[in-house]
Structures are given as structure tokens and as C-alpha cells.
C-alpha positions as CSV (number, residue, x, y, z in Angstrom):
1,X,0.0,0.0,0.0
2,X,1.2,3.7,-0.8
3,X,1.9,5.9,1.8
4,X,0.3,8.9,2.2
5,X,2.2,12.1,1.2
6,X,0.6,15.4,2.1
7,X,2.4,18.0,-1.0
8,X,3.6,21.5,0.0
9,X,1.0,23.1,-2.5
10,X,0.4,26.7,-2.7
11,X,-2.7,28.3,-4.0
12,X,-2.0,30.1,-6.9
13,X,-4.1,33.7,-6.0
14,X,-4.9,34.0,-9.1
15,X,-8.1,35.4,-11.1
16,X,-8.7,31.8,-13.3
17,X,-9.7,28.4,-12.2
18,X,-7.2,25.3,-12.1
19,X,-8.8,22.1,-12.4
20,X,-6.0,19.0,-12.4
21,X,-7.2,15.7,-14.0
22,X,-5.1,12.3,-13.5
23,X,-5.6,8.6,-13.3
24,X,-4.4,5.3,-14.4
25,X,-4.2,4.8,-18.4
26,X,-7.8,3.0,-19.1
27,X,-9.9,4.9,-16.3
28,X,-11.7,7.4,-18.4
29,X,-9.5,10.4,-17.5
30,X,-8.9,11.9,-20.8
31,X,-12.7,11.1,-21.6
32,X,-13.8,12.8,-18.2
33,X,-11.0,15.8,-19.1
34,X,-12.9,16.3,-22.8
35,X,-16.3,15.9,-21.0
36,X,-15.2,19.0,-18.7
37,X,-13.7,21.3,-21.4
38,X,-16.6,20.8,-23.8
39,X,-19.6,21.2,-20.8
40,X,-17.5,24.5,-19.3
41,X,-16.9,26.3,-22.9
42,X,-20.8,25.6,-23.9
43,X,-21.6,27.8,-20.4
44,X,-19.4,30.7,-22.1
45,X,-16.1,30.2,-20.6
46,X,-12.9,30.3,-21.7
47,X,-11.0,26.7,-21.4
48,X,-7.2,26.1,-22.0
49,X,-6.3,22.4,-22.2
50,X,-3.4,21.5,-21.5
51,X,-2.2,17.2,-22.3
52,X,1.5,16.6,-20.1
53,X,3.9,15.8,-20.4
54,X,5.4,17.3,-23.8
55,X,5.9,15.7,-26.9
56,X,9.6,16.3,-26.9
57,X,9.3,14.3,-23.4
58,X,7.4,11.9,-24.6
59,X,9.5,10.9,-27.6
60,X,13.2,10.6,-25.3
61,X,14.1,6.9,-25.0
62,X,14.6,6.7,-22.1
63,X,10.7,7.7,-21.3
64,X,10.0,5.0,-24.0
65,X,11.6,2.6,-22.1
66,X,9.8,3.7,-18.7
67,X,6.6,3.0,-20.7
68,X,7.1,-0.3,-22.3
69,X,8.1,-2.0,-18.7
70,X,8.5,0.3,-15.1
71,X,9.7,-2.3,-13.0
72,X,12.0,-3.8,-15.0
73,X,13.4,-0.6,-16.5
74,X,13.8,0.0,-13.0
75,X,15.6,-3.2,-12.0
76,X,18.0,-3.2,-14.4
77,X,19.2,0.5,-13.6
78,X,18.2,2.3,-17.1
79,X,15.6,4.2,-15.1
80,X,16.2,6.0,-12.2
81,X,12.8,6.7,-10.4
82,X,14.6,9.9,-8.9
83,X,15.8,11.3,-11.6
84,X,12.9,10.1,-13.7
85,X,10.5,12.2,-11.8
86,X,12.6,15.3,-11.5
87,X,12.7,15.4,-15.0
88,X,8.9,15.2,-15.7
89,X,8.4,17.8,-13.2
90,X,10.7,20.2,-15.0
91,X,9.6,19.5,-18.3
92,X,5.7,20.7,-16.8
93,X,6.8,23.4,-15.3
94,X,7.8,24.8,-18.0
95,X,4.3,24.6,-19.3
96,X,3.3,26.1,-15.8
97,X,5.3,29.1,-16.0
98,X,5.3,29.6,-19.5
99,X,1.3,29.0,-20.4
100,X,-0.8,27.8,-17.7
101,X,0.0,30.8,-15.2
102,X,-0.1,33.5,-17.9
103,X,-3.7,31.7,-18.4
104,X,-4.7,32.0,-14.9
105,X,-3.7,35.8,-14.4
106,X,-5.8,36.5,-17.7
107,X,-8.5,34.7,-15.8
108,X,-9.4,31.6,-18.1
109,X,-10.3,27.7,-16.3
110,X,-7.3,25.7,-17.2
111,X,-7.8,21.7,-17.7
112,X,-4.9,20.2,-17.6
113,X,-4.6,16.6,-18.4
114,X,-1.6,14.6,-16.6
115,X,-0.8,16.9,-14.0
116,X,2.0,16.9,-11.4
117,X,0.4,14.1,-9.4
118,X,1.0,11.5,-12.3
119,X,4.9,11.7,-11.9
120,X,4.6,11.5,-8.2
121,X,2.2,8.4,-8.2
122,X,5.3,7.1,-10.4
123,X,7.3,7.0,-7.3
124,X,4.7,5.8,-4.9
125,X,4.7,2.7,-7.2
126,X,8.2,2.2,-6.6
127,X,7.9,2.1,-2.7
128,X,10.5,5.0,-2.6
129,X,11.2,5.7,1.1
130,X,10.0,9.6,2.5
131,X,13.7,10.7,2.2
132,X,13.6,10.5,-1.7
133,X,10.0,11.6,-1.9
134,X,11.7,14.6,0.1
135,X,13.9,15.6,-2.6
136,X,11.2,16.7,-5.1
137,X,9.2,18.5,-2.6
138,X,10.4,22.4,-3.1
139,X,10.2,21.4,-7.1
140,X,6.1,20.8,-6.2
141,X,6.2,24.0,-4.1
142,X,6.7,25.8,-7.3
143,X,3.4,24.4,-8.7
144,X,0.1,26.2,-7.9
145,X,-2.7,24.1,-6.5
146,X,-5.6,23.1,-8.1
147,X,-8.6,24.7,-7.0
148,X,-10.0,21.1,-8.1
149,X,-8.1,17.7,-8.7
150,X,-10.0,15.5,-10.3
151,X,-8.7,11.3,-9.9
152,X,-10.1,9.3,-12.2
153,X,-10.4,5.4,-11.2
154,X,-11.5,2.0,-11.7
155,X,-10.1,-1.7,-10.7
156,X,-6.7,-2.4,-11.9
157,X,-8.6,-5.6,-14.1
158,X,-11.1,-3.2,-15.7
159,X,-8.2,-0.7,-16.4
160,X,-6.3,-3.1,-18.2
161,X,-9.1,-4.4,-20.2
162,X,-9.9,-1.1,-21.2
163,X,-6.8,-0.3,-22.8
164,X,-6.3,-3.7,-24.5
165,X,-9.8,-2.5,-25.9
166,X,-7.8,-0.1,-28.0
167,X,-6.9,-1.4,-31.6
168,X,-3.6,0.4,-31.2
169,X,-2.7,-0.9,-27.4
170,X,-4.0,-4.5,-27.8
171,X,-0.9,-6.0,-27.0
172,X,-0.3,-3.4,-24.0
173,X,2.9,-5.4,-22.2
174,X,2.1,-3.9,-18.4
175,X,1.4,-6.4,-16.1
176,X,-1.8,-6.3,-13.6
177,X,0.7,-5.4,-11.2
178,X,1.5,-2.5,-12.5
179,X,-2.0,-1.0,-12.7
180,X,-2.6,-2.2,-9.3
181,X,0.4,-0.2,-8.0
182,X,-1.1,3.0,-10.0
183,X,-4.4,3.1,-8.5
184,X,-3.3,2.3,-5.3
185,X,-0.9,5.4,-5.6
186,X,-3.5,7.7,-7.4
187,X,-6.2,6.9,-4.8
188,X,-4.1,7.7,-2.0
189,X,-2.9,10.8,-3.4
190,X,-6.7,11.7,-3.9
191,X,-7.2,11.1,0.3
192,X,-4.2,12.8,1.1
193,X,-4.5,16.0,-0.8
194,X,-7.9,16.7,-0.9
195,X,-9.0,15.1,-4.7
196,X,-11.8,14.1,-5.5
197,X,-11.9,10.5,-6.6
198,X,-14.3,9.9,-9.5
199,X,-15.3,6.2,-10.2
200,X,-16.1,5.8,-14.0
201,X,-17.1,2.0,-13.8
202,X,-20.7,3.0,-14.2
203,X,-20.0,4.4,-17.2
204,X,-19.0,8.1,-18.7
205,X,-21.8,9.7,-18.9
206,X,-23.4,8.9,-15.3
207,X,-20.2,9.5,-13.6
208,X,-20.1,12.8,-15.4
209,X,-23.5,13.9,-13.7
210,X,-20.9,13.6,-10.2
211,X,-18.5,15.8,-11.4
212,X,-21.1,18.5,-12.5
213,X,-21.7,20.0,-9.0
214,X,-18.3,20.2,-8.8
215,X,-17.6,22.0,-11.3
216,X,-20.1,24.9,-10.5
217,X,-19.3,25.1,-6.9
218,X,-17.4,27.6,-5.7
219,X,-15.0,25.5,-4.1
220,X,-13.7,25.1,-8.0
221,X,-14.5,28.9,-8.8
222,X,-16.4,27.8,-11.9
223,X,-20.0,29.3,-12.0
């Protein structure tokens, strides 16, 4: 099981709305993300989506490797879960600092898909001890808070089935384990910092109708 791990957030101040959406791969996220841009922009607001981590990211081998197999990339030393996370945190905060804040000063609702919590489930997985989870903590100071974090979730089984649904990711290579380990670490990241976990098994569309209130609360700032 995960630890918990409260994170040294600070609440940005600023006149827009932050709204954070992660989750293991095949529990609805980027679904529930779309769902939220598309229902916010059709009450006359202005949305900027952002999808992390970059492309440029995305396309470095060693990230590649991550992918195809965490443990063992892990095991065998290629991938550091350290150094691994450090360097997904940098690479979004450049899209903090250089978009998503200017966004929030101009007063727009931000969606961002993937945010910081993704990399730091990463190490939960890894059962790093609190002295290592220490190390990144004044990076995450330098992130604002979300005024909502949304955490996407199903069973580990049903995750994997869903993404072995896709024609493209039929032959996904992760083990159960490995989803097990990422919902465990996303729902306890949820209970320790305040998320709000959102359970798509009964389907898009009725777990939609949960998130609504939400969203118009003023707890999220979006009316």
C-alpha cells in the first residue's frame, strides 16, 4: 500500500480556475477531461487544455523505455525513479510558468490533463522511502494548487481491459501489477491532498453527472 504524502501546494491567488485531472491509463481520465472542457466552454467560458507531459518528453528513450516495462526498467538501472521524476516535473513546469500561469492571471479555467500528481504516483509505485519523496518537494512548491483535482479510477482488471480494448494498445505489455500499484498510488494521493476520486465504472456519462456539481461550486471557482 502507498503511503500517504501530504504535498507542500500553494494556492496560486490567481483570477482563473485550475482544475487538475489524473488517473491510471484506461480509467476514463482523458474522456472525463474532454467531457469537462466541452460542458465549461458551452456555459461561455474560456477553457485552456493542456495534455503533459510534452511531446519532446514523450519521444526521449529513455521515457519510452519507462513505458514499455516500469519495473524492469527500473531493476536493471536504465531508469532512475529519482531522476525520472525530477525530470517530468521540470519539463511541466515549463508549461506552468510559460502557459498555464499566464492563463490564470488573464482569468481563463485551465484543464490540464496529466498533472503533477502523475509523476509523483510514479514514485509511490516504486515504494521509494519519504527521504527521496523529500527531494522533489520544493520542485512541487513551485506548482500552484488546483482549485480542483479531479482522480479518475477503476479496478486495476477493468483498467487493463480497457486499454487492451484499444486497436492500437491490444498487445499493451504492463502487467496487472503494474496497474494495481497506479491506482493504489493515485487513490491515495486523492485522500491525502484533498482530490476528489471519481469512479467511471458506471459508465462516462453517469459519472459525469458527479462531477457536474463540482464544477459549479465555488469550491472550483467555476459558476
Amino acid at each position: 500500500m502507498s503511503p500517504e504524502w501530504r504535498l507542500p501546494f500553494r494556492p496560486h491567488g490567481l483570477p482563473g480556475t485550475l482544475i487538475a485531472f489524473d488517473g491510471v491509463d484506461g480509467s476514463g481520465k482523458t474522456t472525463t477531461t474532454r467531457m469537462t472542457r466541452s460542458y465549461l466552454r458551452a456555459r461561455g467560458r474560456t477553457v485552456r487544455g493542456y495534455k503533459l507531459p510534452s511531446r519532446e518528453l514523450k519521444a526521449s528513450r529513455w521515457f519510452k523505455d519507462y513505458s514499455a516495462d516500469p519495473f524492469g526498467s527500473v531493476r536493471t538501472g536504465e531508469v532512475d525513479p529519482l531522476a525520472m521524476c525530477c525530470a517530468v516535473l521540470g519539463d511541466r513546469l515549463m508549461t506552468v510558468r510559460a502557459r498555464i500561469l499566464p492563463a490564470l492571471r488573464a482569468g481563463r479555467v485551465v484543464v490540464v490533463d496529466r498533472y503533477l500528481f502523475t509523476p509523483l504516483g510514479e514514485l509511490l509505485i516504486h515504494r521509494v522511502p519519504a527521504e527521496t519523496r523529500a527531494v522533489v518537494e520544493p520542485l512541487i512548491a513551485c506548482f500552484p494548487a488546483p482549485d480542483l483535482s479531479v482522480f479518475t479510477t477503476v479496478s486495476a482488471q477493468e483498467a487493463s481491459a480497457r486499454v487492451r480494448r484499444r486497436a492500437a494498445e491490444r498487445d499493451d505489455p504492463l502487467g496487472l501489477d503494474v496497474y494495481e500499484r497506479r491506482v493504489d498510488a493515485f487513490r491515495r494521493l486523492a485522500l491525502s491532498n484533498g482530490g476528489l476520486l471519481l469512479d467511471t465504472t458506471r459508465g462516462q456519462r453517469r459519472t459525469f453527472q458527479d462531477l457536474i456539481p463540482h464544477l459549479v461550486s465555488g469550491a472550483a471557482g467555476v459558476r
